[in-house]
Structure formats: C-alpha cells, structure tokens
C-alpha positions in Angstrom: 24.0 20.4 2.1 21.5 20.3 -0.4 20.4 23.6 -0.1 23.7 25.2 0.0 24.9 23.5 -3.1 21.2 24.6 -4.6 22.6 28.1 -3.8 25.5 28.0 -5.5 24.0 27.2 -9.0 21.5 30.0 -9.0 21.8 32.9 -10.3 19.4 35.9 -12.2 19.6 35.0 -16.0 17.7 36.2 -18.9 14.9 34.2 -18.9 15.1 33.1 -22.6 18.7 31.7 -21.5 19.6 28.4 -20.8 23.1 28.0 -21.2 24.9 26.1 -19.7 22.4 23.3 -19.8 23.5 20.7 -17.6 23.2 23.3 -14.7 19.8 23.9 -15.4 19.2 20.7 -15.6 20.7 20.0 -12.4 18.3 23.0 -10.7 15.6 21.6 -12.0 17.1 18.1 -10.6 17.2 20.0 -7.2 14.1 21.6 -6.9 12.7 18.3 -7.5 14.5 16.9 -4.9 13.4 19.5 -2.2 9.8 19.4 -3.0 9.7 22.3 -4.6 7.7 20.1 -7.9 6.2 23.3 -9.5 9.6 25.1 -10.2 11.1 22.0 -11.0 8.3 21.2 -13.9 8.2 24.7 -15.2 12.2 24.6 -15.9 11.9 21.5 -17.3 9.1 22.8 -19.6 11.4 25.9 -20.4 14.1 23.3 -20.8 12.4 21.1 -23.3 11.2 24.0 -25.6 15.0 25.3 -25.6 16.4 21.7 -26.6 13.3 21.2 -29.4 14.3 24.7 -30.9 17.8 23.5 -31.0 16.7 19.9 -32.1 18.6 18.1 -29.5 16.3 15.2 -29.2 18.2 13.3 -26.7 17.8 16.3 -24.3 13.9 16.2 -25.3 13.6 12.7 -24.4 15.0 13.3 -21.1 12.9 16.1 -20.2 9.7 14.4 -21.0 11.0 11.4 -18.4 11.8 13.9 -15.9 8.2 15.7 -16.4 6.5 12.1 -16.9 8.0 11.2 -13.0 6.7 14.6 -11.6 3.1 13.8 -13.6 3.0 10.2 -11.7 3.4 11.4 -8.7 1.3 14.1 -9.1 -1.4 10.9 -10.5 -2.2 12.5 -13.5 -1.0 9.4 -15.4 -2.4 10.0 -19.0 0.3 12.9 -19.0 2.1 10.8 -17.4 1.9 8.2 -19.6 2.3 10.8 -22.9 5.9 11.9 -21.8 7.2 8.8 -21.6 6.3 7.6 -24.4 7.6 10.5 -26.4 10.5 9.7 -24.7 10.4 6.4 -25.9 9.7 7.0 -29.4 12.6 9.5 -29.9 15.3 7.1 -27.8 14.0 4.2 -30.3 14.6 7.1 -33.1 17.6 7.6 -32.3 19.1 4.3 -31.5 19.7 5.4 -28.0 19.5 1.8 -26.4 20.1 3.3 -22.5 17.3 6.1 -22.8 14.8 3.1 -24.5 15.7 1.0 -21.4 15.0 3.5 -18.9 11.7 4.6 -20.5 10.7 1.0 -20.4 10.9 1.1 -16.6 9.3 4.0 -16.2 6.0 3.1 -18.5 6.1 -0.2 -16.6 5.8 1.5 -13.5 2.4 3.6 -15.2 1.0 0.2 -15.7 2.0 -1.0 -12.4 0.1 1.6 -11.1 -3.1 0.9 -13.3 -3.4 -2.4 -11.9 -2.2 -4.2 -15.0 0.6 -6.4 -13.7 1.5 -8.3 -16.4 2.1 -5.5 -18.9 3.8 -4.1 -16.1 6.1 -7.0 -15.2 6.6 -7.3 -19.6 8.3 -3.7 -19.6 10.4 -4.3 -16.1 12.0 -7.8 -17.7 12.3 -6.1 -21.1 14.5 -3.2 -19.7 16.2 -5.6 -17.5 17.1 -7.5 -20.4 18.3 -4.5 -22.7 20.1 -3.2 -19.6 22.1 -6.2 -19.0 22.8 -6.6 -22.7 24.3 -2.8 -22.1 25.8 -3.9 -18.9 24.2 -0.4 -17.3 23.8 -1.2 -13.9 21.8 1.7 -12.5 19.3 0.6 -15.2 19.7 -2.7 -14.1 18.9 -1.9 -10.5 15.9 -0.1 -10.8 14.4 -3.0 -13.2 14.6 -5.3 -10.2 13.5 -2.4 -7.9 10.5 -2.2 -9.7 10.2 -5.8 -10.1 10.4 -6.7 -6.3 7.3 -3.8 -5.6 5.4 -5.4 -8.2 6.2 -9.1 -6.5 5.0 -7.4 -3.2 1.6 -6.4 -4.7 1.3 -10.2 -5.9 2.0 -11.7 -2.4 5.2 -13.1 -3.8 7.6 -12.3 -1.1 10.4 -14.7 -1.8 10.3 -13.4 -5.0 10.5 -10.0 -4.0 13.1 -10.2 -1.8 15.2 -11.7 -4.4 14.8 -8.7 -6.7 15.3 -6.4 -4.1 18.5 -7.9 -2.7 20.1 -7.9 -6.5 19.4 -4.1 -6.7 20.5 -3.8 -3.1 23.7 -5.4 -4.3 24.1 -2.8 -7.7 22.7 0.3 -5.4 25.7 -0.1 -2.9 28.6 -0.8 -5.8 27.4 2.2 -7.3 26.8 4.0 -4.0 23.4 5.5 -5.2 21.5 6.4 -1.5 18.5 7.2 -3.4 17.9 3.6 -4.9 19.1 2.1 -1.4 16.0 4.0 0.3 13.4 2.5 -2.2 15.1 -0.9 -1.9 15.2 -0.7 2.1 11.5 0.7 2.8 10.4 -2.0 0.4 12.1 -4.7 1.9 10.6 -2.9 5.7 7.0 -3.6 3.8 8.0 -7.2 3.4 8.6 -7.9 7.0 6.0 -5.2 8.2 3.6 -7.9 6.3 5.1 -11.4 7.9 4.4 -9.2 11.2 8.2 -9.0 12.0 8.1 -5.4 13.2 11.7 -5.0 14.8 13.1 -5.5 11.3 10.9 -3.6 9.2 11.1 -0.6 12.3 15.3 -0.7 11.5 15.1 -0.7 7.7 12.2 2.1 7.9 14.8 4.0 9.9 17.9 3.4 7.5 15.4 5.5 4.6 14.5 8.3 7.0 18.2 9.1 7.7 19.4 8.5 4.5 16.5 10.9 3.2 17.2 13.4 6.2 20.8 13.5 4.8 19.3 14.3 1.4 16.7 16.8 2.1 14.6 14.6 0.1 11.1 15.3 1.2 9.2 13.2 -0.7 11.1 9.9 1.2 11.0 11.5 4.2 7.5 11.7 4.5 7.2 7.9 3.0 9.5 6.5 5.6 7.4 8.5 8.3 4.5 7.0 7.4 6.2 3.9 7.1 7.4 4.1 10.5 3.2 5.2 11.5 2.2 1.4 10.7 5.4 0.1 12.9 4.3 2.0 15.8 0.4 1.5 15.4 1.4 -2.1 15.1 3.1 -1.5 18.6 0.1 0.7 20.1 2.4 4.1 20.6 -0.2 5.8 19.1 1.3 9.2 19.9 4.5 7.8 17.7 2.4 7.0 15.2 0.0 9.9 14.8 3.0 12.4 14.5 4.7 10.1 11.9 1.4 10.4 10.2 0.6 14.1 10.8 3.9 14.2 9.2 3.8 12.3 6.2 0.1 14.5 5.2 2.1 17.5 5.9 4.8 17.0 3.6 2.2 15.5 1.0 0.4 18.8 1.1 3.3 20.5 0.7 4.8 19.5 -2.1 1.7 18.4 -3.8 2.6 14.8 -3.8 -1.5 13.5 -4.8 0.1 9.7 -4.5 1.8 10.1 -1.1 -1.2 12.1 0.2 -3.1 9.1 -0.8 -0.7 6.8 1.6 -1.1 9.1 4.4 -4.4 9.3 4.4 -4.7 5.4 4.2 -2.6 5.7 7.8 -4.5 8.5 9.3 -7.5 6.0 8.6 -5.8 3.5 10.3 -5.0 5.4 13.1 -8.2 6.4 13.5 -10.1 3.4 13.3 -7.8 2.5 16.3 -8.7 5.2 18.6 -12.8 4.8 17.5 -13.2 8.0 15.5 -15.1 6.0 12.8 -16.5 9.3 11.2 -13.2 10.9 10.7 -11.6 7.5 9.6 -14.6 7.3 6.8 -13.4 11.0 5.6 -9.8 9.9 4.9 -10.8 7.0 3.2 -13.5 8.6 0.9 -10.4 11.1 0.4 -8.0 8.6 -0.1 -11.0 7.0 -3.0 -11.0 9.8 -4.9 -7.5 10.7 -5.1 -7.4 6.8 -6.1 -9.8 7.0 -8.9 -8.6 10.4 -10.0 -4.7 8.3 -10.6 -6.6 5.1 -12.1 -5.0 3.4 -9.0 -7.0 0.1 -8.7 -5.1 -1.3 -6.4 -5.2 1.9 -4.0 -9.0 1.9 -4.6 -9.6 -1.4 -3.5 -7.8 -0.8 -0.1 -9.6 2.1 0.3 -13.1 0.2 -0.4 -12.3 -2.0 1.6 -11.3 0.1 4.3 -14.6 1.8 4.0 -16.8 -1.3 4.4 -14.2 -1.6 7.4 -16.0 1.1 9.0 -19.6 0.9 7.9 -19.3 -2.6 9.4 -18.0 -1.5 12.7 -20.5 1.1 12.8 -23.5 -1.6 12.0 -23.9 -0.4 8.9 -23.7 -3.8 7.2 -25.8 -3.4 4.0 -23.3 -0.4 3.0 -20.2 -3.0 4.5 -21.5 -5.6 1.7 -21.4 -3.1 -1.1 -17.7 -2.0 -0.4 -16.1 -4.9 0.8 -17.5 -6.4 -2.6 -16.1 -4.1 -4.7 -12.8 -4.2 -3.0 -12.6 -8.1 -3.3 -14.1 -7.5 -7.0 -11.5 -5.1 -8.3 -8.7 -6.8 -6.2 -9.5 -10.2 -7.7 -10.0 -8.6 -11.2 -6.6 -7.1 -11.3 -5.2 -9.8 -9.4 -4.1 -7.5 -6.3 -3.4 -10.4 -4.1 -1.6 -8.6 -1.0 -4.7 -7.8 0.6 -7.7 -9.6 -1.3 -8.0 -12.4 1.2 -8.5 -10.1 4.2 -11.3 -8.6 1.9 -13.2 -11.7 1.1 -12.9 -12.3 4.7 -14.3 -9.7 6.4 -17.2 -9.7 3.7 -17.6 -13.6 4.6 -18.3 -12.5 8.4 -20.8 -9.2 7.2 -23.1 -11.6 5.2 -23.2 -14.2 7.9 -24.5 -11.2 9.9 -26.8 -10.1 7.6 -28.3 -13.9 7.5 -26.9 -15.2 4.2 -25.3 -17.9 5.3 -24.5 -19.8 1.8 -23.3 -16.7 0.4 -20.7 -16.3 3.3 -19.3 -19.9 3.1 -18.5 -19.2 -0.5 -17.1 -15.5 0.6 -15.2 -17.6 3.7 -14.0 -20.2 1.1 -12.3 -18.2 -1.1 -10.5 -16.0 1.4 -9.0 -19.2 3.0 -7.9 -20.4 -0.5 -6.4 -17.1 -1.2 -4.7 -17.1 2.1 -3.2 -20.4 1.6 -1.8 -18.8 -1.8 -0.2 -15.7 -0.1 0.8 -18.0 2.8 -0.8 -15.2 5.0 -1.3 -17.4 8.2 -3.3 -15.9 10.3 -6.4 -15.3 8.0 -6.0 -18.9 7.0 -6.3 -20.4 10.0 -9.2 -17.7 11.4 -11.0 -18.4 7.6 -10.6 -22.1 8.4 -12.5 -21.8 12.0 -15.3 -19.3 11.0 -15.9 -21.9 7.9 -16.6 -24.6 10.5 -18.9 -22.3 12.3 -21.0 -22.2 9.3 -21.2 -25.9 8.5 -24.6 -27.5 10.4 -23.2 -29.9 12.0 -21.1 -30.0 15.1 -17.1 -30.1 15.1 -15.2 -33.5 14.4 -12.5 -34.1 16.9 -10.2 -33.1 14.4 -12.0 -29.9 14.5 -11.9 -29.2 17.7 -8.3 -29.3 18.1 -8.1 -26.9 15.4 -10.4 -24.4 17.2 -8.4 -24.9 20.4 -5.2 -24.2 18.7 -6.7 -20.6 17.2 -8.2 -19.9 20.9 -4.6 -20.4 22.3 -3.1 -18.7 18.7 -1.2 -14.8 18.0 -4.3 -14.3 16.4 -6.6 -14.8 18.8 -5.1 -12.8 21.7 -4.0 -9.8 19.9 -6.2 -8.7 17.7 -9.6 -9.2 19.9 -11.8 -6.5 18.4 -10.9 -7.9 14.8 -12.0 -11.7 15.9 -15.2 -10.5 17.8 -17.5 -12.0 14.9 -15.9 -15.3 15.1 -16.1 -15.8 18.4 -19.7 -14.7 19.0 -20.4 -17.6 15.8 -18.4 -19.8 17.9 -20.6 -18.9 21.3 -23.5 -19.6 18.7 -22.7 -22.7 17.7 -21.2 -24.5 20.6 -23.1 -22.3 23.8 -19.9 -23.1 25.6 -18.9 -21.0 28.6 -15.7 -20.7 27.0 -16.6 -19.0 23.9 -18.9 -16.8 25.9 -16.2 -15.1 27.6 -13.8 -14.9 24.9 -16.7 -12.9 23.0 -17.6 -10.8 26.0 -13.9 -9.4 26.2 -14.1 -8.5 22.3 -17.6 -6.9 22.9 -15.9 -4.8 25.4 -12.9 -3.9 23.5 -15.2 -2.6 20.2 -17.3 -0.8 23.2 -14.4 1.1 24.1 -13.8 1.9 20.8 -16.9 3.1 20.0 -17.9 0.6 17.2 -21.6 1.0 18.8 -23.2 -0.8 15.9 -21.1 -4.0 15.3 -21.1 -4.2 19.4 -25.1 -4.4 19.6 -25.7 -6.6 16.7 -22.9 -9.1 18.3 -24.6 -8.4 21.9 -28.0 -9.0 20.6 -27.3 -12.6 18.6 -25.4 -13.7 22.0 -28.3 -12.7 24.5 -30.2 -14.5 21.3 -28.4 -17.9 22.2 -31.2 -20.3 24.0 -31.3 -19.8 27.4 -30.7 -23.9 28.0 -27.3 -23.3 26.7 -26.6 -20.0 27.9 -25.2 -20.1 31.1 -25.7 -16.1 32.5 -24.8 -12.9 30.7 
C-alpha cells in the first residue's frame, strides 16, 4: 500500500523545483518510512534550502526536526542535537507554541539518550505541559511515550505503565498506528522484564503486524528483535536467531547505527546461549563502539557488562573485573537502574573468585540494595544468599530457611549455568551433599556450553573442598 501510494507522488521534475511542497514533503515522509534514510535526508536538505531562500521559517523548523530524527537514529547526535535546536529557536521566534512543544520532545529524547535523565524527564514534562495548555494531543501522546521509556530505564515500571497507558489512550482516539507500536513494544519490555513472557510475546506481535501493514522497516526489525528475547527466553533458539538475523538485516539496510546496536546486543545473547563465546565478544565490542560513537551510556554499560559476561565465562576474570566495573560505574553514574543490579552482582561473584572477599561483600551488598529498589526479585533473593556465603560464620536458622526457599525457587531451577557460582560457594561453605549436586549439574550445563574457564575454576575450588567434608566427586 505504501509503495503504491509512494508511486503515485513521484514524478521527473526539475531538480531546482519543489512545488508543490507538501508532496515533497510527504516523499520525503515516505522514503523515510521505507528505509530508504539517504533519499529521504537529501530531499529534506533540498527542501530546507528551498524554504530558507523563500524565508518560510516554519517549513525550516520542520525540516531540521525531520533531519534531527534521521541524525538520532543514525547516532550522530551533535547533529542531531543542532537541528533541533534550530528548530527550537525559530518555533520560539516565531511564537509557534505546537512546533516549541514538539522540539522539546524531541531534544528530551537526545538527552535521554546521553544518559542524562533528568534533563531529559525536564523537557518531556515541559512539552507535556505546553501541549496540554494547547490541548494537542498527538503532542501530548508522545510526551508520555517518551516519559514511560524513560521510567523503564529507571526501573520505575508502575510509573511507566501509567504513561504509556495515557498515550495508549490518545494514540487510539486519534488512531495513529505508528504511536500505538512504540506504546505496545514498550509496554512488551515491561512484562518481558517482570518475566511474563506470554504477554510481552502478544504485544511484540501487535507492532510487527501493525508495522508489516505499514511497510515500516525500521519497527519491523525492532519488534523482531523484540520477539528474539521472547523466544530465547523460551529456548526456540531457531525462532530467535531468525528474528535476530532479521533485525541486523534490516539495521544494515537502512543504516539504522541505533537498531544495529540492539541487534547486535541480541545476537550476543543468542550466542552466549549456544557457547560461541568468541563470536558473542565480537558483537558486543561492536555493539561498544557503535555505543560510544552515539554517546549512548546506557547502551555502553550493557554492553560492558555483557563483555565481562563473557570474559568471566571464559575464566578470564581479571578482564571480567575491569568491565563489569565500568558497567556498574557508568550505570550508577547516570543512574541507569534497569540493569545495574545484575552488574554489581555478577562483579560481586568474579571478585569472590578472584579471592577478594571484602571487596565482593560490598559489590554483593549493593546489588541486593539496588534490587530491592527495582523490586527485581530474583537477584534479590540470589544477592541475599551468596551474601551469607560470604559471612564467616555458619547460617542462623533463619538463614537456612532462606537458602532452602532459593534451592526450591524459579531462580534456582531455570537458570542453572547463571547460579553455578553460588552454589559451588554454597558446597564451600556448608560441604553438604546437597549443594554438591546442585553445583555438579551447573558445572555440567557451562561444560556443554563451552564456558571452559569458569567450569575449571568452579571444578577446581569444589575438588578444593576438604576431603572430611567431601563426600566423593
């Protein structure tokens, strides 16, 4: 439909021609829409230098918003950051309240993406405010669009899901599909992190249609690899890897540097899964620089963190220390909370490893705090239990009831090569027949997935274990 509409308005014109200009406009609109960025930008650019020769600064201001979205995607934010504010400047110029509102969402989302929330969540509220005053409601809806992603970076989920169910609310009165997939795939993100994968699966699947209808190939290939982490989550890994395969395509081509970055992150995944640790490393060092090349903090931290993920699976733990510290560093710095206590954990359980034991109580410490905060349940409980395995002393009764609920826990059962550290400390620190086989079945699960280095090291300490204690290996 798309296409054949696209048809319709192009024709051979002079190429110092622009009349009339809502058509081109709406090309331009189209190209964008079909990945086809580089067209799209250069008519905008031929666009704005018609409307500054004509001084129609109201069409100037909306080119440079329409180039400033194509340069944030493309992570070249300074450029980014440039248009829109020339956009801003001439809609404050020009008293145009609507076009001041809307540029105040879009430089909220450049600071959003720079790690600096608050500035971010100042310019979201501000153009909410304006907006209502207005009574736009488009405006309106992509204000609390943009305020439920930024409440989802926090950990604030309840908070996000109120945003995002008030723009649901104005997307659907004002029948705008586009703004109903960014609504729906961040609600699926929501769920996808409370683990409640039939719901985040079905919303996933609303934005891939929707976006199918639309020929919109930049959401198609972000609900694909949306849908990757559903099915990973669900081990179809052949589900997964062509949702993923799919989503890198489609990054590629249409030069998308920010969605490249998110497929990559789920390649990694996917491949840290099946044991190819070397390739897993090259998507995340990928997946770095393309972070660090859009000023993405929060995107670099993942992907540090990610990358001490595999150097400690591969028993590289001095390189695991220096990663997983820089994630939790920058994380905790820009107060990237989604993810930070999974960071300070994992470093907790490297530097027990590496025999600095006060240093990983502190590490273990604040990952449970920060899980508390996020109300992430799983880490907080697992934080809770490696924390006793560090303390001298043996476990109170109290204790031990807590360690017996995580044994029989979610946690525990699924995720065995993820909790093999834990219970080889617990083996350690109790010698109990129990804990020996739980540790034994993790060893073998991070044998078959090739994490060679983590699996000696664990081996090792539990053949370490005095013999009066160990019962046979």
């Amino acid at each position: 439909m798309v296409k054949n509409y696209l048809r319709r308005i192009l024709w051979e014109k002079d190429e110092n021609s622009f009349y009339p200009k809502d058509i081109q406009l709406r090309r331009a609109d189209l190209y964008q829409l079909i990945g086809r960025w580089d067209e799209a930008e250069g008519l905008y650019d031929q666009i704005l230098e018609w409307q500054r020769r004509t001084g129609d600064l109201q069409g100037m201001a909306l080119c440079y918003n329409k180039i400033g979205d194509i340069k944030r995607f493309r992570l070249d934010v300074l450029e980014a950051e440039r248009c829109y504010r020339q956009a801003f400047d001439i809609y404050t110029r020009c008293g145009h309240l609507r076009g001041v509102a809307d540029t105040e969402s879009n430089l909220g989302g450049i600071y959003h993406d720079r790690g600096r929330y608050q500035e971010a969540q100042n310019y979201f509220k501000s153009s909410l405010e304006r907006s209502r005053e207005m009574g736009n409601a488009e405006i309106q809806a992509k204000s609390y669009s943009r305020l439920g992603l930024l409440a989802i970076d926090l950990a604030e989920y309840e908070n996000a899901l109120q945003y995002l169910r008030q723009a649901e609310e104005i997307y659907q009165f004002l029948k705008n599909r586009r703004g109903l997939m960014q609504v729906y795939g961040n609600m699926g993100n929501i769920h996808l992190a409370r683990n409640e994968l039939e719901a985040a699966g079905e919303l996933y699947r609303q934005v891939l249609s929707l976006a199918l209808r639309m020929g919109d190939k930049q959401s198609i290939g972000l609900a694909m690899g949306s849908l990757s982490h559903v099915y990973m989550e669900l081990g179809q890994d052949q589900e997964a890897e062509r949702c993923c395969e799919a989503q890198h395509r489609i990054s590629l081509e249409i030069g998308d540097l920010y969605q490249e970055g998110v497929a990559l992150a789920n390649l990694g995944r996917l491949r840290m899964q099946q044991g190819d640790l070397f390739e897993a490393e090259r998507c995340y060092r990928r997946m770095a620089q393309i972070s660090k090349y859009g000023e993405d903090p929060a995107s670099l931290s993942y992907a540090l963190y990610n990358l001490g993920m595999v150097y400690k699976n591969r028993g590289e733990l001095e390189r695991a220390v220096t990663h997983l510290s820089q994630a939790a560093d920058l994380g905790r710095e820009i107060g990237f909370k989604q993810y930070l206590d999974a960071y300070l954990y994992n470093l907790a359980e490297v530097l027990w490893l590496l025999g600095q034991g006060p240093e990983a109580d502190e590490a273990c410490r604040r990952a449970l705090e920060t899980a508390r905060e996020v109300e992430h349940q799983d880490i907080a409980v697992r934080a809770e239990v490696f924390s006793l395995c560090l303390k001298g002393e043996g476990f109170t009764p109290e204790e031990q009831k807590l360690v017996d609920r995580w044994i029989d826990s979610k946690d525990s059962a699924k995720d065995i090569e993820l909790t093999a550290v834990v219970k080889t400390a617990l083996f350690e620190k109790t010698g109990r027949d129990q804990f020996l086989s739980l540790a034994e079945k993790s060893l073998s699960v991070l044998e078959e997935k090739r994490c060679s280095g983590l699996y000696r090291i664990l081996k090792d300490r539990i053949e370490a274990v005095p013999k009066k204690v160990l019962p046979s290996l």
